[in-house]
N, C-alpha and C positions, 0 to 999 in steps of 0.2 A: 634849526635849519636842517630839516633831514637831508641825507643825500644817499647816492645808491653805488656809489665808489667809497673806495678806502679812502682814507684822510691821510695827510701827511704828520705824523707826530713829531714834537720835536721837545725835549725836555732838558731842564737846566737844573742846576743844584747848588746849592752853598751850604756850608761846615759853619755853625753859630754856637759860638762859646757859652750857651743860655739854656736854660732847661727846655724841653718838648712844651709844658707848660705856658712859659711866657712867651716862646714862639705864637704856638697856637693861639694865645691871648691877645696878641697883638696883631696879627693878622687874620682874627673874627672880630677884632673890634671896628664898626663906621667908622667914627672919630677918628681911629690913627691910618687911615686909607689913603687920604693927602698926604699925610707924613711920609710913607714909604712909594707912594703911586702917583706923585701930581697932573701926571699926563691925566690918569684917567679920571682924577675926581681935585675940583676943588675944594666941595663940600659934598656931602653927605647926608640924609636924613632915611629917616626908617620909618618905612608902612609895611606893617603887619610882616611878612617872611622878607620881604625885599628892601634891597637897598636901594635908594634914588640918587644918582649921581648926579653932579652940576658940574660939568664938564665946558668945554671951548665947543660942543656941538648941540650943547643946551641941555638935555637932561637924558638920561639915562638907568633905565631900570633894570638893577642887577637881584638876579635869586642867588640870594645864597645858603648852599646847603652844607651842614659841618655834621661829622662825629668827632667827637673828645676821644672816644677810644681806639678811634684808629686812625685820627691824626689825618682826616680830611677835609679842606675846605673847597669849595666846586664853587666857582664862579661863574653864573650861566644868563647869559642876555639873549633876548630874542634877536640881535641881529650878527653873534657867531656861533662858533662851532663850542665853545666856553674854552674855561680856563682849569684845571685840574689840579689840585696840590695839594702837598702832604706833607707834617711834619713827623719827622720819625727819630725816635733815640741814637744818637751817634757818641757814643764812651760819655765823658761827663756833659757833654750839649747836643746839637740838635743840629738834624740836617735838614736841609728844609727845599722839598724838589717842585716844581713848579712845569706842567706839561701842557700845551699848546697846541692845535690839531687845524693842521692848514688843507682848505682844497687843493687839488693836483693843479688846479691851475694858478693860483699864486706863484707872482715870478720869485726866483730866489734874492732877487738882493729886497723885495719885499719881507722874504721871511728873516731874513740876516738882518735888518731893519727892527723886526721886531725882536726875535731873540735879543737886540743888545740894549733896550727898553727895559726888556724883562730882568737882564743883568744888572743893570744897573738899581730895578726893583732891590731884587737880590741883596744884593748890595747896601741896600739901603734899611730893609728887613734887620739883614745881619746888626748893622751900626746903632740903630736902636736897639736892638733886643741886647747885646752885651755893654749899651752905656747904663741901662736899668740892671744889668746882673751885678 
């Protein structure tokens, strides 16, 4: 969704006791999407680059784009601005940020609504990745 004004950004982080590695593995993997994200996917299948989400809004086709070596994975659907994240070495585990870009006109307890979605992702990210470590 192009637009011709700046976006609003808004980014979040978590400290994960687990390698960059298994971060990153767990969050390019379909399969574990419901695990740390229920909101957005019940299920999961995969065509060719994209992921098909089966959501509470019926289905949902996400591109997702990753480097391994620089620890990014872009979440991008035709009907937002995407989802931006990046896992990156923090002493012996992994920080893992996650950035969000809202229209100016998005009210704020809309954004506050979804930042605390996103945290609780986070959150959730984290708790899987350090019960496999």
């Amino acid at each position: 969704m192009p637009t011709n004004s700046l976006l609003t950004a808004r980014t979040r982080s978590i400290s994960i006791a687990a390698s960059p590695r298994a971060v990153f593995e767990l969050v390019t993997d379909p399969a574990a999407l419901p695990r740390w994200a229920p909101g957005v996917a019940r299920a999961v299948r995969v065509e060719g680059d994209d992921w098909i989400l089966e959501n509470d809004q019926g289905e949902t086709r996400l591109t997702v784009r990753t480097s391994r070596d620089h620890g990014t994975v872009d979440l991008l659907t035709a009907e937002n601005q995407g989802v931006f994240t990046r896992v990156l070495p923090n002493g012996a585990g992994s920080e893992y940020q996650f950035t969000l870009m809202f229209p100016a006109e998005v009210a704020d307890d809309a954004v506050a609504e979804q930042l605390a979605i996103v945290e609780a992702e986070l959150e959730a990210v984290r708790a899987l990745c350090e019960e496999q470590s």
